[in-house]
N, CA, C and O atoms as a CHARMM CRD file, in Angstrom:
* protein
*
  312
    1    1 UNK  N     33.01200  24.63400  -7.51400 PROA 1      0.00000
    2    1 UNK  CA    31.95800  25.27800  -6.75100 PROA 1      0.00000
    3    1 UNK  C     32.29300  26.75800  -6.56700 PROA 1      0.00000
    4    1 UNK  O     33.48800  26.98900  -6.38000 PROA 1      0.00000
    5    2 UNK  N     31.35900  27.93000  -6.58800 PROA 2      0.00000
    6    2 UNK  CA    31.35300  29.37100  -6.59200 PROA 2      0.00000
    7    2 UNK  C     31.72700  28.94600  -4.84600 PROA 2      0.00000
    8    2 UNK  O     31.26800  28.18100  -3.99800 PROA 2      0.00000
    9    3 UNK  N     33.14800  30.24100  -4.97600 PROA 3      0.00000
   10    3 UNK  CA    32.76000  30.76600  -4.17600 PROA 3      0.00000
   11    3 UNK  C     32.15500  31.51500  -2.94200 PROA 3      0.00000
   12    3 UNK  O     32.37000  32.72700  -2.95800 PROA 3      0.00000
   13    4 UNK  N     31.55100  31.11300  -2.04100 PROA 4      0.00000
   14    4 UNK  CA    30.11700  31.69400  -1.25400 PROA 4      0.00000
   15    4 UNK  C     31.22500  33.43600  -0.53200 PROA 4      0.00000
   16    4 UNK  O     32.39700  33.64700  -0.22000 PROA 4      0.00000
   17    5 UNK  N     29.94000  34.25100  -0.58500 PROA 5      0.00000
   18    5 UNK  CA    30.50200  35.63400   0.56600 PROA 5      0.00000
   19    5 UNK  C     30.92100  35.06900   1.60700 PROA 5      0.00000
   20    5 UNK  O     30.95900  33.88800   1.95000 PROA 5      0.00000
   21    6 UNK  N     31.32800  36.29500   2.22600 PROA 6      0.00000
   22    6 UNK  CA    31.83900  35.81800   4.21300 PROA 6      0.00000
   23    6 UNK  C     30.39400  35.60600   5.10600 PROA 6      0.00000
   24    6 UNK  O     30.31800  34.85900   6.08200 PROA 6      0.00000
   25    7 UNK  N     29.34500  36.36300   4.60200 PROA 7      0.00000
   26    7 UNK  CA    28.31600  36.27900   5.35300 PROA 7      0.00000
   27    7 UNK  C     27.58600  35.24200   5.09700 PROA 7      0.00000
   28    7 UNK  O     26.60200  35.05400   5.81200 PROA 7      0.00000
   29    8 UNK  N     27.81000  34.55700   4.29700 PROA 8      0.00000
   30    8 UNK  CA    26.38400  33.18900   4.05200 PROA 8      0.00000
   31    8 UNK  C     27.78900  31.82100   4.36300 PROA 8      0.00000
   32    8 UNK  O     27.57200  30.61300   4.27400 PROA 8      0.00000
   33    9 UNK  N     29.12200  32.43400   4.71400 PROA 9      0.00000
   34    9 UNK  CA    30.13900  31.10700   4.98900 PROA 9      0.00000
   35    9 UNK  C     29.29300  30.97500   6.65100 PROA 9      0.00000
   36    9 UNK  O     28.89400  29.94100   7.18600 PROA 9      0.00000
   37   10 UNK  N     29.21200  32.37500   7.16800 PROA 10     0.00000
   38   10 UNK  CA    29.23900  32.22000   8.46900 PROA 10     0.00000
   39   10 UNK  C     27.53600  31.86900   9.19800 PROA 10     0.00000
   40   10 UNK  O     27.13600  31.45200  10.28500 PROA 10     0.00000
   41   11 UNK  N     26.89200  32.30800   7.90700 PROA 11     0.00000
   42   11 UNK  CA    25.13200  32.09000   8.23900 PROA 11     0.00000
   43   11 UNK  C     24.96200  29.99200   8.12100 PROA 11     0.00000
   44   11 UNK  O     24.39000  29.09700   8.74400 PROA 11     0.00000
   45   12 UNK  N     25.85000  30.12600   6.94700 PROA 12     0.00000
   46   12 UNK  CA    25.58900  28.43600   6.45500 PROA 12     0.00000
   47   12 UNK  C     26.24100  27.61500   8.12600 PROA 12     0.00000
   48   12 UNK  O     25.52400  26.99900   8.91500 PROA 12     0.00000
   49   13 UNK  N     27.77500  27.86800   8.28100 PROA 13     0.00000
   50   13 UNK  CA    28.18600  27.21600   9.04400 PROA 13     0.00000
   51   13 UNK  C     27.66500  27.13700  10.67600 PROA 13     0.00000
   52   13 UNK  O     27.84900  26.21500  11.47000 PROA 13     0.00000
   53   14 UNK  N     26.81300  28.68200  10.93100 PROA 14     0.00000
   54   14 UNK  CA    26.36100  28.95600  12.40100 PROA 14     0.00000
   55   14 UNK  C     24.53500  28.09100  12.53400 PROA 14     0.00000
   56   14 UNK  O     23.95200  27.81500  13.58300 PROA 14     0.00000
   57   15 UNK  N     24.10400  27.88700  11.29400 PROA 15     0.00000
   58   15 UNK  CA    22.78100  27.29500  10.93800 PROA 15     0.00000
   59   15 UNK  C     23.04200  25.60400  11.47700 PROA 15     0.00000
   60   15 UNK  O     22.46500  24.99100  12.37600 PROA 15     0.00000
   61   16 UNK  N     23.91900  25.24400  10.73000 PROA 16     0.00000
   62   16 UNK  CA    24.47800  23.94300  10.73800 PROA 16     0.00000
   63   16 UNK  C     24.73400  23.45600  12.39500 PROA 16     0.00000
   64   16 UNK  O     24.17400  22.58500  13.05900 PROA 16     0.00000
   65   17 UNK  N     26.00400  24.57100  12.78900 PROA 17     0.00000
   66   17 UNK  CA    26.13300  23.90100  14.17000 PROA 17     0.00000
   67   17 UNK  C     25.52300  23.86200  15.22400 PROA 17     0.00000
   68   17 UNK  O     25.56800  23.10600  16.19500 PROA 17     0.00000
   69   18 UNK  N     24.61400  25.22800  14.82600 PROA 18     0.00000
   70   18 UNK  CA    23.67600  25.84200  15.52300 PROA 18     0.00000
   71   18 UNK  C     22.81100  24.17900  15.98200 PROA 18     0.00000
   72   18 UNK  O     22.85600  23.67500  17.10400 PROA 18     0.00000
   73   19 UNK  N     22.12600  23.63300  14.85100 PROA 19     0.00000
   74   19 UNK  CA    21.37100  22.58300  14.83700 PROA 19     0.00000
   75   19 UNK  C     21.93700  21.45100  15.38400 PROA 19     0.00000
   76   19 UNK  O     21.13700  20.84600  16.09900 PROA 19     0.00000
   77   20 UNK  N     23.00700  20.95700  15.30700 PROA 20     0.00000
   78   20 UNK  CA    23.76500  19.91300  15.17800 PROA 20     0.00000
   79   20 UNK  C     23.66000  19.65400  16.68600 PROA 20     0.00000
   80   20 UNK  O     23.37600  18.57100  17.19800 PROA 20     0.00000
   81   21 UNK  N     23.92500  20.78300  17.31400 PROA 21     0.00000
   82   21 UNK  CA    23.76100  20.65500  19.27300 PROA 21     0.00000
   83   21 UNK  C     22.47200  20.46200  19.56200 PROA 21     0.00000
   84   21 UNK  O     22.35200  19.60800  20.44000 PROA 21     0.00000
   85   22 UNK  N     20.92100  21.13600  18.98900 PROA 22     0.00000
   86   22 UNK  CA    20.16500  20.84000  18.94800 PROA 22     0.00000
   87   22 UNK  C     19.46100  22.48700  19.79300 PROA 22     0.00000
   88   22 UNK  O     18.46000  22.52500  20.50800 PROA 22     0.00000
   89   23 UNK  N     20.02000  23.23300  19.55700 PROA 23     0.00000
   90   23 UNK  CA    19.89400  24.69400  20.21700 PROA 23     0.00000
   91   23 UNK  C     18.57000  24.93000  19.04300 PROA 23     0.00000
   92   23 UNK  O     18.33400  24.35700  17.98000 PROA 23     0.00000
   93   24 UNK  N     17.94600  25.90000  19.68300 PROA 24     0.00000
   94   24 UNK  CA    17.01300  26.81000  18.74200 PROA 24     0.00000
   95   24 UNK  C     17.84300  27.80000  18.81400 PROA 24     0.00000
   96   24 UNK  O     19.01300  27.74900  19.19200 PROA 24     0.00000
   97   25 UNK  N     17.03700  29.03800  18.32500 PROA 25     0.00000
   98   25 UNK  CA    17.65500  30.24000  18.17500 PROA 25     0.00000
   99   25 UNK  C     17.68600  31.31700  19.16700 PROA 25     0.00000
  100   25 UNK  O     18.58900  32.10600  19.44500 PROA 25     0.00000
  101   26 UNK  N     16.43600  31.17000  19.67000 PROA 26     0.00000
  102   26 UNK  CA    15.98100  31.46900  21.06000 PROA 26     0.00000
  103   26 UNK  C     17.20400  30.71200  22.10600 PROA 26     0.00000
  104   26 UNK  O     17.67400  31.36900  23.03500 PROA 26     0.00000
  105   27 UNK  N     17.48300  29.82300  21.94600 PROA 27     0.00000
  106   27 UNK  CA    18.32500  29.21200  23.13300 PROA 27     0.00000
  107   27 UNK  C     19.53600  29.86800  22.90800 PROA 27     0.00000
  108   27 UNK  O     19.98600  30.59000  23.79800 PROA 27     0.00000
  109   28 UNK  N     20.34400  29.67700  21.47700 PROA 28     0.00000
  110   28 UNK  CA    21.18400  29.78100  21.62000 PROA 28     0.00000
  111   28 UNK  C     21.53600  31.71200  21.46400 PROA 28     0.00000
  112   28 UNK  O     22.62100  32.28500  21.36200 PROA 28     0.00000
  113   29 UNK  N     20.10800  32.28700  21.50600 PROA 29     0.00000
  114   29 UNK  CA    20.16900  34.04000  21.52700 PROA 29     0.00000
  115   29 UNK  C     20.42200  34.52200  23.18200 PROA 29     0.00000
  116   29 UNK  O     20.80400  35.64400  23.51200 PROA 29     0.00000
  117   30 UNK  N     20.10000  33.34300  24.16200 PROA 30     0.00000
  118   30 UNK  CA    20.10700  33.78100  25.25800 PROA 30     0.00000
  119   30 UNK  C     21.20300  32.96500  26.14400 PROA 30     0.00000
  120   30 UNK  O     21.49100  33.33000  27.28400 PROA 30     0.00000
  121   31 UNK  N     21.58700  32.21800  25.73400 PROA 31     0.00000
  122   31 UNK  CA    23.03500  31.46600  26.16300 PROA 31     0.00000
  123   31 UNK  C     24.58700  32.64200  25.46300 PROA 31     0.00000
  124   31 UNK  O     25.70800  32.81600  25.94200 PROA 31     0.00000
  125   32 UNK  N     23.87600  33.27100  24.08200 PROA 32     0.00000
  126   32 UNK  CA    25.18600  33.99500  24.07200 PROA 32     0.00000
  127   32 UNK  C     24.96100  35.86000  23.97200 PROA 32     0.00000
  128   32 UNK  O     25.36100  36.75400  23.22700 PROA 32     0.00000
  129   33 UNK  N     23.99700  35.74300  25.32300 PROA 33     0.00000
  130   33 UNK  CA    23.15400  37.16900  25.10300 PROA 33     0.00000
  131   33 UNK  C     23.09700  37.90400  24.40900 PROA 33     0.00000
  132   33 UNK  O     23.25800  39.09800  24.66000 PROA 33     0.00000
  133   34 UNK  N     22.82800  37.39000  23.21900 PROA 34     0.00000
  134   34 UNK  CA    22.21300  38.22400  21.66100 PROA 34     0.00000
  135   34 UNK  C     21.11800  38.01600  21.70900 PROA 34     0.00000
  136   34 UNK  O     20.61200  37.06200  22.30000 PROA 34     0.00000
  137   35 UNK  N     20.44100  39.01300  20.99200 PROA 35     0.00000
  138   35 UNK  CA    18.52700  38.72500  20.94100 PROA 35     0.00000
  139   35 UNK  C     18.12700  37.95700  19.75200 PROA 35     0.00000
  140   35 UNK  O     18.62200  38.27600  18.67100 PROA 35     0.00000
  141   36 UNK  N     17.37100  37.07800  19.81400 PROA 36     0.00000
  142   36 UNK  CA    17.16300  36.10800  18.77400 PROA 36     0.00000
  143   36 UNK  C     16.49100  36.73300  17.46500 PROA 36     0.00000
  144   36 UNK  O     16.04000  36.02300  16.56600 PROA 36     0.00000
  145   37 UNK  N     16.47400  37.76500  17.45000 PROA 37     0.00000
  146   37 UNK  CA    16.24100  38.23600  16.11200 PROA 37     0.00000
  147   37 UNK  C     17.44600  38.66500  14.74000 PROA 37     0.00000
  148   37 UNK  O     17.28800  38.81000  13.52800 PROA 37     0.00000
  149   38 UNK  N     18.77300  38.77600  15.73400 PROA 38     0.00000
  150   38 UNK  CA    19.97800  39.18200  15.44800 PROA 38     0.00000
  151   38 UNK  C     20.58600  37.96000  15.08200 PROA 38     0.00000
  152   38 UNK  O     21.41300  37.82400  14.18100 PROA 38     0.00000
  153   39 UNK  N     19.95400  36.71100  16.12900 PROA 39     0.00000
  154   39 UNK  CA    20.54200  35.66200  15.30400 PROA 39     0.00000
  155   39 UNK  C     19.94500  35.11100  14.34000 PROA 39     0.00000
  156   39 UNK  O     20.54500  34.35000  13.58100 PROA 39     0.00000
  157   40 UNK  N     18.84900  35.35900  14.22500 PROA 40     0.00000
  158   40 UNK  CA    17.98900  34.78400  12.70400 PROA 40     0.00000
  159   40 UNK  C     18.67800  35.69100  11.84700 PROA 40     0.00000
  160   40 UNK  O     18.86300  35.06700  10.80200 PROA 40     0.00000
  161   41 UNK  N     19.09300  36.69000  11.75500 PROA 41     0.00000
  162   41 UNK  CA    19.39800  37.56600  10.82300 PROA 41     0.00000
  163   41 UNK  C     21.02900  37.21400  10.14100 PROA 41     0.00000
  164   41 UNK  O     21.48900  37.29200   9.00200 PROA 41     0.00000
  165   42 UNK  N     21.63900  36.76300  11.58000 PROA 42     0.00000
  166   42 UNK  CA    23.03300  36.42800  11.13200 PROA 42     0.00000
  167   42 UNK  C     22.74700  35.24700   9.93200 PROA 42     0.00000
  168   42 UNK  O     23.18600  35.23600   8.78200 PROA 42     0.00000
  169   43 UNK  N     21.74100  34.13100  10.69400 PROA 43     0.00000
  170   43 UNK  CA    22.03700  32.58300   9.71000 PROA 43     0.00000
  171   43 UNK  C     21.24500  32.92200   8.57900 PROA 43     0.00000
  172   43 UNK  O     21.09200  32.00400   7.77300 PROA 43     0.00000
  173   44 UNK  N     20.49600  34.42500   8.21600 PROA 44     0.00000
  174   44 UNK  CA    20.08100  34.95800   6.78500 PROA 44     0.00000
  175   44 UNK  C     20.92800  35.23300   6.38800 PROA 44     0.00000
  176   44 UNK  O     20.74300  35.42000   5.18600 PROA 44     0.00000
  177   45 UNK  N     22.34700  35.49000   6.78100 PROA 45     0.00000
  178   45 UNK  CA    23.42100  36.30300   5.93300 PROA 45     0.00000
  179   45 UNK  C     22.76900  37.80400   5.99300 PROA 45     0.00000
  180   45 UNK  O     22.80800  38.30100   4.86700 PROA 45     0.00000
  181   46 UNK  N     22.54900  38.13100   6.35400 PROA 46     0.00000
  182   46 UNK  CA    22.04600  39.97400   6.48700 PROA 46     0.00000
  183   46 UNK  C     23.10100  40.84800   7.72800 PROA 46     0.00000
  184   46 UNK  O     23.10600  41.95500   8.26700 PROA 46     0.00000
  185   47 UNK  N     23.64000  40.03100   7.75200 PROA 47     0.00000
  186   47 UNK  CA    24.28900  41.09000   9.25800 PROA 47     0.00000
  187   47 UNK  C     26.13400  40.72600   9.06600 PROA 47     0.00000
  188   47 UNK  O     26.58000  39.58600   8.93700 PROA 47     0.00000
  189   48 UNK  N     26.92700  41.92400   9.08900 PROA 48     0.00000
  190   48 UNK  CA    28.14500  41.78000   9.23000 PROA 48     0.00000
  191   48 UNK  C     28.33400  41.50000  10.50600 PROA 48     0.00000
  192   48 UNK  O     28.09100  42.45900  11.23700 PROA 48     0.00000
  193   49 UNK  N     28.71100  40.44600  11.09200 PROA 49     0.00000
  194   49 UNK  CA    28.84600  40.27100  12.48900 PROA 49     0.00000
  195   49 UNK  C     30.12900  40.72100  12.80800 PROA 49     0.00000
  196   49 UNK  O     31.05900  40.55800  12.01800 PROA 49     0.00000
  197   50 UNK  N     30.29100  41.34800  14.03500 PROA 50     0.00000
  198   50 UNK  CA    31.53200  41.41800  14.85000 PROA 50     0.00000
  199   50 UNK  C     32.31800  40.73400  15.38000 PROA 50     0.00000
  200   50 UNK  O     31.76300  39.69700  15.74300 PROA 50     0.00000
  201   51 UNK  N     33.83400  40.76600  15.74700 PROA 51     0.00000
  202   51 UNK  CA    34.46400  39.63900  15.77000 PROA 51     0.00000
  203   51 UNK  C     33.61100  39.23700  17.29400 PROA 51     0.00000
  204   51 UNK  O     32.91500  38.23600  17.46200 PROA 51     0.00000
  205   52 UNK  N     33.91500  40.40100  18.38500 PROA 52     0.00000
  206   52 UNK  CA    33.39400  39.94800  19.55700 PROA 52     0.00000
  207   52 UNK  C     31.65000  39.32400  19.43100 PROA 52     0.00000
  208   52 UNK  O     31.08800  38.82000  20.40300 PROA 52     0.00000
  209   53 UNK  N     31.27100  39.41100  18.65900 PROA 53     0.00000
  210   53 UNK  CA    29.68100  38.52800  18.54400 PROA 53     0.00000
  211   53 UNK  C     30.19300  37.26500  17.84400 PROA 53     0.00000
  212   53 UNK  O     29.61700  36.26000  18.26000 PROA 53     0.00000
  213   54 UNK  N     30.78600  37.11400  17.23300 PROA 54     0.00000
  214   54 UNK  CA    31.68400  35.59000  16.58300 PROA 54     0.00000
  215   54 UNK  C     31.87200  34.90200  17.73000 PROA 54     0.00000
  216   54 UNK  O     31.16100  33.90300  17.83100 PROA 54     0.00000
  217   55 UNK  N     32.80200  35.18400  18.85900 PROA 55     0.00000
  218   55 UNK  CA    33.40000  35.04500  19.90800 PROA 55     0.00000
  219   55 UNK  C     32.07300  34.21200  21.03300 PROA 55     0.00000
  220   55 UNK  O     31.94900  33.12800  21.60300 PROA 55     0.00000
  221   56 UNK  N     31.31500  35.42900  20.89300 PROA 56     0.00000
  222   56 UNK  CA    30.23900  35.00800  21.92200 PROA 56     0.00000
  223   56 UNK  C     29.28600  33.88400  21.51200 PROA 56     0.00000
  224   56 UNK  O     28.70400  33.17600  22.33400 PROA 56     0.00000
  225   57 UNK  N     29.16600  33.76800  20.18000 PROA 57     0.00000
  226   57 UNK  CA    28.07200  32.71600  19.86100 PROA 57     0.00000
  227   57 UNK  C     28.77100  31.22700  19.65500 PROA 57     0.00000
  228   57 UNK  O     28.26600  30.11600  19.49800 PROA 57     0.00000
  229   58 UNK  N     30.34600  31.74100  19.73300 PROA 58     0.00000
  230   58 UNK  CA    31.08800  30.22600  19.69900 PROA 58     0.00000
  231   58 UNK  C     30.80500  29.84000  20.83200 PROA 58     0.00000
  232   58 UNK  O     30.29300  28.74100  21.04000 PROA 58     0.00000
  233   59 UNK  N     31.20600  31.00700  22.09700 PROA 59     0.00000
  234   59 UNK  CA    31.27900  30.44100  23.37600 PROA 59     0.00000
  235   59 UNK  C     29.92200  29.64400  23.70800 PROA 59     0.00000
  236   59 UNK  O     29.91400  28.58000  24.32700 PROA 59     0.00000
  237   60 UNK  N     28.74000  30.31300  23.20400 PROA 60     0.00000
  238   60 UNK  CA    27.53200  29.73300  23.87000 PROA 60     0.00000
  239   60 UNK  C     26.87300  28.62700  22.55500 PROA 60     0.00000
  240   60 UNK  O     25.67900  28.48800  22.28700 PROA 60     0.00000
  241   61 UNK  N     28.09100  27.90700  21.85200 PROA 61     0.00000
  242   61 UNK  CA    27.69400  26.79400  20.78900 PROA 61     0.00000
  243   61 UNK  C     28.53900  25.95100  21.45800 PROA 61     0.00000
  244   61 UNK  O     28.03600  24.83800  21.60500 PROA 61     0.00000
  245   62 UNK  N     29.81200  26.08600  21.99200 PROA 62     0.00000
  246   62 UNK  CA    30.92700  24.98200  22.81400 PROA 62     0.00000
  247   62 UNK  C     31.90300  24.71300  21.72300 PROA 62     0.00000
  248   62 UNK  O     32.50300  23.63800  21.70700 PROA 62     0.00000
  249   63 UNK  N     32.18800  26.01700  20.41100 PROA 63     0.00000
  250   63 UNK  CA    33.26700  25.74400  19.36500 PROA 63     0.00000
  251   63 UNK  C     33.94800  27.05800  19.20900 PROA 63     0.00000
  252   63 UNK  O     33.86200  28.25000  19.50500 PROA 63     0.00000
  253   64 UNK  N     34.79300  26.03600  18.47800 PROA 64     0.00000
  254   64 UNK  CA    36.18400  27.53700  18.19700 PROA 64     0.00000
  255   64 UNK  C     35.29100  28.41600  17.01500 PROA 64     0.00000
  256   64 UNK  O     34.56600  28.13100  16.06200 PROA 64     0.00000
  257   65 UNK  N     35.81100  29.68300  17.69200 PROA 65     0.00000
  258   65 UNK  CA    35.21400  30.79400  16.05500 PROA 65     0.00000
  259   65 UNK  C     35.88300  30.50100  15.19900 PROA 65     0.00000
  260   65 UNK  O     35.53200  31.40300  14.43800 PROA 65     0.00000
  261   66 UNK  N     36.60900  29.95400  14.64200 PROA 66     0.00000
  262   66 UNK  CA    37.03100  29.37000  13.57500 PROA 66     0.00000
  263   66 UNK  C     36.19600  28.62800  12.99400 PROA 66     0.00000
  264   66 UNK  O     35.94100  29.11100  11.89100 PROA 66     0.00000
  265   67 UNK  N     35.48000  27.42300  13.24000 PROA 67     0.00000
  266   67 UNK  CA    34.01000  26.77600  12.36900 PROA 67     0.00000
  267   67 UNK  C     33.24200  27.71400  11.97400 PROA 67     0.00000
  268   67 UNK  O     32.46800  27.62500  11.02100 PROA 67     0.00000
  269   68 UNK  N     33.43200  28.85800  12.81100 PROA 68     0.00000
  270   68 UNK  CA    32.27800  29.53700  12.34700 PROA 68     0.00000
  271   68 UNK  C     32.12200  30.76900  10.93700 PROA 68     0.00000
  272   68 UNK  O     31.30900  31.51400  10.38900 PROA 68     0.00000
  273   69 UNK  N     33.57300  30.30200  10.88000 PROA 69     0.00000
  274   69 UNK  CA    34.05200  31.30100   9.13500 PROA 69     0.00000
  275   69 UNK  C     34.92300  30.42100   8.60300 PROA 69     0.00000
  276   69 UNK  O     35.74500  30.89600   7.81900 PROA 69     0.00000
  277   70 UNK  N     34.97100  28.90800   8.89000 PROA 70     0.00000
  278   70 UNK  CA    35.91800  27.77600   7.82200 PROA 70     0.00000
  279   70 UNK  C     34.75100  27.74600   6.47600 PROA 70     0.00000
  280   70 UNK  O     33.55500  27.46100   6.43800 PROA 70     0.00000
  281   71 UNK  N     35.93100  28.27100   5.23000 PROA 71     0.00000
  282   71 UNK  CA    34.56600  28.23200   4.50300 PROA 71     0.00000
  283   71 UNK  C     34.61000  27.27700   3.82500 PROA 71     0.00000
  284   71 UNK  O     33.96800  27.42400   2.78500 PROA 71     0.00000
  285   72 UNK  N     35.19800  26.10800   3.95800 PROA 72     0.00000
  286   72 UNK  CA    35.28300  24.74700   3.23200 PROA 72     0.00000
  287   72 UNK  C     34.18300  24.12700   3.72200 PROA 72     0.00000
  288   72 UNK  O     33.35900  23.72600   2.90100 PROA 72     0.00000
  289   73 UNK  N     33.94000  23.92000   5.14800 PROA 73     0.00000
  290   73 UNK  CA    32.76500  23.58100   5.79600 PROA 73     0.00000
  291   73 UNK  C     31.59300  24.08700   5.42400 PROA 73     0.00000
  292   73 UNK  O     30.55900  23.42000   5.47500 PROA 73     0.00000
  293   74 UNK  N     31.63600  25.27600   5.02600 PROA 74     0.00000
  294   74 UNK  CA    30.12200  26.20500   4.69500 PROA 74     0.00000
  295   74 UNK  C     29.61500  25.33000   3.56500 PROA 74     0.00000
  296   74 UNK  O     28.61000  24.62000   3.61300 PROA 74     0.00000
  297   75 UNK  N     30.73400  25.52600   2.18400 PROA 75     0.00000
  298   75 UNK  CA    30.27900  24.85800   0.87300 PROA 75     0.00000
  299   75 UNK  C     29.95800  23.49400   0.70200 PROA 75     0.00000
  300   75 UNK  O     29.55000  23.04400  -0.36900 PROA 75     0.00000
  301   76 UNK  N     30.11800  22.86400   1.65900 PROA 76     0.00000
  302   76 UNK  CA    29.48800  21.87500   1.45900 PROA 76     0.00000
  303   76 UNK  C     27.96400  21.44800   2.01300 PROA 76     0.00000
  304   76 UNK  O     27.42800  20.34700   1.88700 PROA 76     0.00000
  305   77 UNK  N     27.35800  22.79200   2.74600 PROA 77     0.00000
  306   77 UNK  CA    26.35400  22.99700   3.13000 PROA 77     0.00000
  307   77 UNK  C     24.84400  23.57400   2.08500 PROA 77     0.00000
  308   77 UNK  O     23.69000  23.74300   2.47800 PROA 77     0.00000
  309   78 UNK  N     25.34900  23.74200   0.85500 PROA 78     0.00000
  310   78 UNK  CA    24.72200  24.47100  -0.14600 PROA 78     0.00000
  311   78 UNK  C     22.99500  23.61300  -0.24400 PROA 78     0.00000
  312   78 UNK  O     22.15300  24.01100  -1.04900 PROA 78     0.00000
């Protein structure tokens, strides 16, 4: 399997867990006070995120920032 960038490891894996809790984007833009347009943009892969925005969207998902750039987890999301 290719490969994937850092940005579609972290769009694939934040899409996934994002859902998995059952958050929208809206929920989870205002649980980790980002504006939900920033987070649609992250799970497009369009945005280099910051570590401290990594940080914050783990905190307001209930996971380590680590899921959120394991990229073994991503690829199997294809």
């Amino acid at each position: 399997m290719a490969h994937l960038e850092p940005k579609e490891v972290l769009a694939r894996n934040l899409r996934r867990i994002r859902t998995s809790t059952g958050l929208s984007q809206e929920g989870l833009a205002a649980r980790s006070g980002l504006h939900r347009t920033y987070i649609s943009s992250v799970e497009r892969g369009q945005r280099n995120v910051s570590v401290e925005n990594i940080f914050a969207i783990a905190r307001a998902l209930g996971c380590d920032p680590q899921a959120l750039i394991d990229a073994r987890s991503a690829e199997g999301d294809g």
